[in-house]
C-alpha positions as CSV (number, residue, x, y, z in Angstrom):
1,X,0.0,0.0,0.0
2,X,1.3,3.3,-1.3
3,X,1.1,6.1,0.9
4,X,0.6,10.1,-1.0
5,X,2.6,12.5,1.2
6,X,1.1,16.2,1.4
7,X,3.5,18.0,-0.7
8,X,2.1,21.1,1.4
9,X,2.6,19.8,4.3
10,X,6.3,18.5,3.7
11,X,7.1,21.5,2.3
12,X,5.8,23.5,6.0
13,X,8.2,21.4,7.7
14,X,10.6,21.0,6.0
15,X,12.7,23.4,7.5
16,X,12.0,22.0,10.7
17,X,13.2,18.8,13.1
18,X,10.5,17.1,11.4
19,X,11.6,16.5,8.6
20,X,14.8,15.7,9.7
21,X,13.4,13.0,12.1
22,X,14.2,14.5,15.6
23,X,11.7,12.6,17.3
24,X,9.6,10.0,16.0
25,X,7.4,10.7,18.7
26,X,7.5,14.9,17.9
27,X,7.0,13.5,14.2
28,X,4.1,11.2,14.8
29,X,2.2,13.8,17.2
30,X,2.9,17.0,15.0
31,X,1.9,15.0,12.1
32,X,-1.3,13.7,13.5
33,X,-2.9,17.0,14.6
34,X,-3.7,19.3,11.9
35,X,-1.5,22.2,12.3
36,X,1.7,22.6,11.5
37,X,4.0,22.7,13.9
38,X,6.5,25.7,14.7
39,X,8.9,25.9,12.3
40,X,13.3,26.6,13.4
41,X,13.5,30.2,12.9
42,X,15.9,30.5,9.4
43,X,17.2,33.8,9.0
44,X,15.6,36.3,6.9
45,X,15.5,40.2,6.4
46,X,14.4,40.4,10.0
47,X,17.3,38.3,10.8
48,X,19.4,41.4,12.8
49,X,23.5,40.5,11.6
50,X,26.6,40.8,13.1
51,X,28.2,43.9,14.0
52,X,30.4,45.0,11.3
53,X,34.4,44.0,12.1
54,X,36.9,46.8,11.6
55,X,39.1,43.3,12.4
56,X,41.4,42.9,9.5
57,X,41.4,40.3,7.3
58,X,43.6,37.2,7.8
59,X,46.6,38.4,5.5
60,X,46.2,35.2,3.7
61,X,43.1,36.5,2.5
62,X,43.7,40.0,1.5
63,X,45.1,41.5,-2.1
64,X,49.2,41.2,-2.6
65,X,51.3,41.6,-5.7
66,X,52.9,38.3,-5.6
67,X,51.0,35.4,-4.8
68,X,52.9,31.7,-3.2
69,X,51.3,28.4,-3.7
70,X,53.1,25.9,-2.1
71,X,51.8,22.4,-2.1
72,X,52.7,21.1,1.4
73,X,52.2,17.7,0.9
74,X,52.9,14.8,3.0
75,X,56.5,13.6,2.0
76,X,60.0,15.3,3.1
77,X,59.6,18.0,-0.1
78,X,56.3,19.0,0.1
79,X,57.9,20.4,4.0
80,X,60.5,21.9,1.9
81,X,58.1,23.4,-0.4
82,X,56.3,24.6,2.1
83,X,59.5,26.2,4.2
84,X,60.5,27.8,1.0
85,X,57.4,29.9,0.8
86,X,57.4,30.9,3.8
87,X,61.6,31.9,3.6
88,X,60.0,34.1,0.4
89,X,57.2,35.4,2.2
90,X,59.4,36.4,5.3
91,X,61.9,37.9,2.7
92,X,59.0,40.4,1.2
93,X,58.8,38.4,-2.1
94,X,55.2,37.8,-1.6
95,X,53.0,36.2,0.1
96,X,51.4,33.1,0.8
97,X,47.8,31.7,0.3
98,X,45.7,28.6,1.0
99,X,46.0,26.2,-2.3
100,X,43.1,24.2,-0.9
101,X,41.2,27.5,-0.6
102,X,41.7,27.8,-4.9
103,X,41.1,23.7,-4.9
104,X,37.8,24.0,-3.3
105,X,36.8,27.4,-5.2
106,X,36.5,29.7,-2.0
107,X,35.2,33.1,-3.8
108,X,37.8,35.4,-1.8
109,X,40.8,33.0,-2.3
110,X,40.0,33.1,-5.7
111,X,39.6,36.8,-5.7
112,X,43.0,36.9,-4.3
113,X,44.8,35.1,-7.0
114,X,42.9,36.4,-9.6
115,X,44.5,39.9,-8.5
116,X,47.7,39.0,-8.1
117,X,50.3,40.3,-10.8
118,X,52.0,37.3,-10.4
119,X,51.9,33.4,-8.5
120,X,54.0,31.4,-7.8
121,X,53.4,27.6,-7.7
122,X,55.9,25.8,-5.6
123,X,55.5,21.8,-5.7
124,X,57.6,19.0,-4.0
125,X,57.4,15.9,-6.6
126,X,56.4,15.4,-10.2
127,X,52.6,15.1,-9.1
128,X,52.4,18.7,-9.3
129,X,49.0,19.2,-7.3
130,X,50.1,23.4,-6.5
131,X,50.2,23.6,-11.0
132,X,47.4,21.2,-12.0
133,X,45.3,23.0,-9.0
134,X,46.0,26.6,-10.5
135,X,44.9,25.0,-13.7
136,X,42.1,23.2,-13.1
137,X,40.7,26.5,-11.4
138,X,41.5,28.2,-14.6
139,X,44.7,29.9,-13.9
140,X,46.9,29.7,-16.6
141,X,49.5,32.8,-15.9
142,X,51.9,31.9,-13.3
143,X,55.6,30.2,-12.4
144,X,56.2,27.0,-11.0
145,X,58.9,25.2,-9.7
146,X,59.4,21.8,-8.9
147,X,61.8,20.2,-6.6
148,X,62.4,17.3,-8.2
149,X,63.3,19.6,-11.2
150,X,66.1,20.8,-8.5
151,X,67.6,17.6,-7.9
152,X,65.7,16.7,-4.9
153,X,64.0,13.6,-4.3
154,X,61.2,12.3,-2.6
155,X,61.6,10.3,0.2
156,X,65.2,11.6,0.5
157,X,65.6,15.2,1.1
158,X,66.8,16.3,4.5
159,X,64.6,19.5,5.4
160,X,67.7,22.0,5.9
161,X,68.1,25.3,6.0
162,X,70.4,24.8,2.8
163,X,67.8,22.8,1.0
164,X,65.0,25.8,2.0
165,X,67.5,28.0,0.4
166,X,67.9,26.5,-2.7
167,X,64.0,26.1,-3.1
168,X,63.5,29.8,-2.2
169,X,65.9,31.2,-4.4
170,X,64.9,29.5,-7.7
171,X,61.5,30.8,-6.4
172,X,62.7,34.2,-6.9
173,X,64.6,33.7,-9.6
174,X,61.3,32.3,-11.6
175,X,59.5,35.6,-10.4
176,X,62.0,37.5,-11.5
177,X,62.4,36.2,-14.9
178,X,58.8,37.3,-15.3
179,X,59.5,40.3,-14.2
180,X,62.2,40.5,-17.3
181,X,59.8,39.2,-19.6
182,X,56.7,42.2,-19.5
């Protein structure tokens, strides 16, 4: 035996513990009688909001010149990669954002990069998540390096001031080779 459910009545509650099944008791009872019953208050033009901040924004969030992507993987280099951006960021070159912030489309990350004059895509191994993540979000302008590209390997690169070094300065030395090029 097929049941109809009231497409009104589904609808009224739908925005309530009803539908989610809070209780089957509540469910049952308010489903029995013929009103409707009250409804979780979902914010509307009534709704009053939140005092407005004069907080700044996280400074991974706000506008810069130079944008750093490192991906910070799980593996010795993707530590490296990640130590190198910061060694650039600390040495004014620019500064750094949240690649999973551009991976999962987050509309002020992506307002970020897409205001950047320049990015920088730093990645530890030939998988190249920090470049195929740019890409696949539509960014097409940017540097990258890659540490195997530097010699280093996967699995056996000692994270060193040295090797943080070397990662940072081909970093700047991508940047400014586009900075040659306009």
């Amino acid at each position: 035996m097929t049941s109809k459910v009231n497409r009104r009545r589904f609808l009224t509650t739908a925005g309530t513990g009803i539908a989610a099944g809070v209780t089957a008791s509540a469910a049952v009872s308010a489903l029995a009688d013929d009103d409707p019953p009250a409804a979780i208050p979902l914010p509307d033009s009534s709704t009053e909001q939140p005092a407005a901040t004069t907080e700044p924004q996280p400074v991974c969030c706000t506008p810069a010149a130079t944008i750093i992507f490192p991906c910070s993987g799980s593996a010795d280099v993707g530590e490296v990669a990640d130590h190198a951006a910061r060694k650039l960021r600390d040495d004014g070159v620019g500064k750094m954002s949240c690649l999973a912030g551009i991976g999962g489309r987050v509309s002020n990350l992506m307002d970020v990069a897409k205001a950047a004059q320049a990015i920088l895509a730093i990645d530890g191994c030939p998988l190249h998540c920090a470049r195929n993540t740019l890409k696949t979000a539509g960014f097409t302008k940017f540097e990258h390096v890659c540490l195997s590209d530097l010699g280093l390997e996967k699995g056996k690169t000692p994270v060193t001031e040295d090797v943080v070094a070397k990662v940072a300065l081909a970093g700047k030395n991508k940047l400014g080779a586009q900075d040659q090029q306009k």
